[in-house]
N, C-alpha and C positions, 0 to 999 in steps of 0.2 A: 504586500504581505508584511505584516509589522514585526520587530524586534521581539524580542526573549522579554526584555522589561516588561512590553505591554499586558503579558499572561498572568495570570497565577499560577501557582507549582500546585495543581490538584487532581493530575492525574494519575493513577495506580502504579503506571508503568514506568515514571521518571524514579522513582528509588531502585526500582529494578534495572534500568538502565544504566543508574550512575556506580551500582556494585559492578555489571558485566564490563562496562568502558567497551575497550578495544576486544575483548576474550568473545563478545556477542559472534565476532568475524572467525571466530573457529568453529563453532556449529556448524554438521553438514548440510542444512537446507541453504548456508550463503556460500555453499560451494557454484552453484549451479548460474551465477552470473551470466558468462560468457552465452550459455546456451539460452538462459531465459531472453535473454535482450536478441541475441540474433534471430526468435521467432518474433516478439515486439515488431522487431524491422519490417516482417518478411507479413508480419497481419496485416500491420497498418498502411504500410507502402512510405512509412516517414523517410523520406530524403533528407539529408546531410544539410543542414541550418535549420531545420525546423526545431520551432519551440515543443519542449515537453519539460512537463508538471511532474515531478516523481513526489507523491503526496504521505506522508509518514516513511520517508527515505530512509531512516536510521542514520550508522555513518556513513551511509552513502552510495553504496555499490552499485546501484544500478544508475545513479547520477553521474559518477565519475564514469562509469563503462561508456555511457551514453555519450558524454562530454568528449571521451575520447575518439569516439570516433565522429567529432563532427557538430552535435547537437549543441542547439544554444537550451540550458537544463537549468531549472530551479527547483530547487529541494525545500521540503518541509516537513519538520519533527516537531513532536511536543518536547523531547528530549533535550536539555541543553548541552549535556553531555556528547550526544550522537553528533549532533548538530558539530560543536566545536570538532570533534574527534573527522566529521566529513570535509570540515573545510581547512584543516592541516593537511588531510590529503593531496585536498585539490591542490593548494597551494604548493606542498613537495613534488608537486608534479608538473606544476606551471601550467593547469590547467584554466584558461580564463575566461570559457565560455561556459562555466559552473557555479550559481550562488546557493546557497543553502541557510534558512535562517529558521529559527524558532514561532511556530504555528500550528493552531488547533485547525485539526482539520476538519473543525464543526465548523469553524469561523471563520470561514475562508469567505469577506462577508463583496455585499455589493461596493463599497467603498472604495475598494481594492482596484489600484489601477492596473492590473496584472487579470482583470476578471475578461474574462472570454477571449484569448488570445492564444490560446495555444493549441497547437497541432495535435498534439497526444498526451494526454494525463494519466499517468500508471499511476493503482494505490496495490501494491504487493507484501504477499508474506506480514498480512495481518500487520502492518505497520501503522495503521491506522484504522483501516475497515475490520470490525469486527474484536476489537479492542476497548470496544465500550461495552459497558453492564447495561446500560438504557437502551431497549430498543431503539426508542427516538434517535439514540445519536448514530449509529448507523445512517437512517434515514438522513439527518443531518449532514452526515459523511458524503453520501451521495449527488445531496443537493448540491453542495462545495464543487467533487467532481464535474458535475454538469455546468454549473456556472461557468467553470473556470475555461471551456474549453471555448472555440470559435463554431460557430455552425457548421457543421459537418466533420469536425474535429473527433477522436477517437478517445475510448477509456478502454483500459487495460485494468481490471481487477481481478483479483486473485481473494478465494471465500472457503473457509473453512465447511469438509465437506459434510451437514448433520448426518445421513443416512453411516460414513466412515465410523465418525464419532461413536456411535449405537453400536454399531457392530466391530469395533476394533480397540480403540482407544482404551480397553479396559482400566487403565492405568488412571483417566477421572472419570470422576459423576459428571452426569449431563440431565439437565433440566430440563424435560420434554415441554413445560410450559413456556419458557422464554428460548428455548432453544441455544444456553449458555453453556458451555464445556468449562468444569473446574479442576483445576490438578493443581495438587501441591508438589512442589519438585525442590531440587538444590542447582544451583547455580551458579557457576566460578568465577573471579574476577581476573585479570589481566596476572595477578601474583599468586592464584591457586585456591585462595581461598574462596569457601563454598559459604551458600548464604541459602536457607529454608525461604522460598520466597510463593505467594498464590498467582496462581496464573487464571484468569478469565476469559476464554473467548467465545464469540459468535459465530452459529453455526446456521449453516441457509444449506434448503434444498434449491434446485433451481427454478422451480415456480417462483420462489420467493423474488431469488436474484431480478427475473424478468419483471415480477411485476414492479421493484423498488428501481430498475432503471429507467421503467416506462412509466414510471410517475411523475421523475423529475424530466422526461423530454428527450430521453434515449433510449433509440431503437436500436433492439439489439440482433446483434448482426450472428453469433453463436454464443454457446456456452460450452467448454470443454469440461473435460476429466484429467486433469495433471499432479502430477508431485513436483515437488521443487527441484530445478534440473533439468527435467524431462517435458517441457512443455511442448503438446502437439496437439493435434486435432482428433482426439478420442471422443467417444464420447462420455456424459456423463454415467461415472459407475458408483455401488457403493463399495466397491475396492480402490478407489482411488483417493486420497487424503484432502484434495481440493479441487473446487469450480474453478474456471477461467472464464470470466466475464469479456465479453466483446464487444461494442455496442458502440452506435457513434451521436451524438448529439442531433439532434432531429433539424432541420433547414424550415425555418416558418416558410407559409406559402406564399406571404407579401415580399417575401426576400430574393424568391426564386426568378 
């Protein structure tokens, strides 16, 4: 996965990230680390050294948690900001089985010596999936995911719920043709200051989910109903703010 230099700065969300810095880690949906990552464990069955891909990490929460207990973890933001802010952490921490570097998570491409090696690939908390206005790049998003993983390797995604959206969110407009939730909100930086800024995200029923992981080669194994925190094995509601994607990379039958 390449360097910060190799990108261009043209994603919506890096001005928004560089006003929140460190303050993004006060929100309470990054409360719920500890709990989101001990279900991770307990889905996928990852064992202590195995590689995992946390893909749109931010600064990092669920890489450094991961790292902590054991995992060998790479991280990737479009964020330069996130990016640097996760790996002062690690390093105050003397965590060394954690790298974190700047990358589009559309272009997470074949080139990449890092492609189909990993045990389990988390994309959470709209860090990436569902963070693009283009349908395509979702899809794009996905394909990244699946490449990146080894055959039989697992994906942990996390998807804004549309049916929540419709019925709850009253707070934005939601575009029943692209299925895009918009809100305009304020947003604080590390010294209090608020900034007017647009928020964009993608919203999937669970048909959708199914069919965008069975297209790029992953079967999916369930799809839950979660809030951030609270991830369990419900099922999908339209009272519940988010899907939980399961799914593991399909085994060709020449390999078998």
């Amino acid at each position: 996965m390449g360097g910060g230099e190799e990108l261009t700065r043209d994603h919506w969300f890096e001005d928004i990230a560089d006003h929140l810095g460190s303050a993004y880690l006060r929100y309470s949906f990054t409360k719920g680390t500890l709990q989101e990552v001990d279900f991770i464990i307990s889905e996928t069955g990852a064992r202590t050294g195995a590689r995992i891909l946390d893909v749109g990490c931010g600064p990092g929460r669920h890489s450094l948690e991961f790292a902590r207990r054991g995992f060998v973890v790479d991280g990737v933001d479009i964020s330069e900001e996130f990016v640097r802010l996760a790996n002062a952490a690690a390093s105050a921490e003397g965590l060394t089985h954690v790298t974190v570097v700047r990358a589009d998570a559309r272009e997470l491409g074949a080139d990449d010596a890092r492609r189909g090696i990993y045990d389990v690939v988390i994309c959470l908390c709209q860090g990436a999936f569902g963070l693009m206005r283009a349908p395509e790049d979702d899809d794009r998003v996905i394909a990244s995911l699946a490449g990146m993983l080894q055959p039989g390797g697992m994906v942990i995604l996390s998807a804004f719920n549309a049916y929540f959206q419709v019925r709850h969110h009253v707070e934005a407009s939601f575009d029943a043709a692209t299925g895009v939730s918009h809100e305009r909100t304020a947003v604080r930086n590390p010294e209090g200051v608020s900034q007017e800024v647009d928020l964009w995200t993608g919203c999937y029923t669970p048909k959708e989910l199914r069919l965008l992981a069975e297209r790029h080669g992953l079967d999916v194994i369930a799809i839950y109903g979660v809030e951030p925190g609270a991830y369990g094995r419900l099922a999908p509601s339209v009272d519940l703010p988010e899907h939980l994607l399961v799914a593991r990379r399909r085994v060709a039958a020449d390999s078998v």
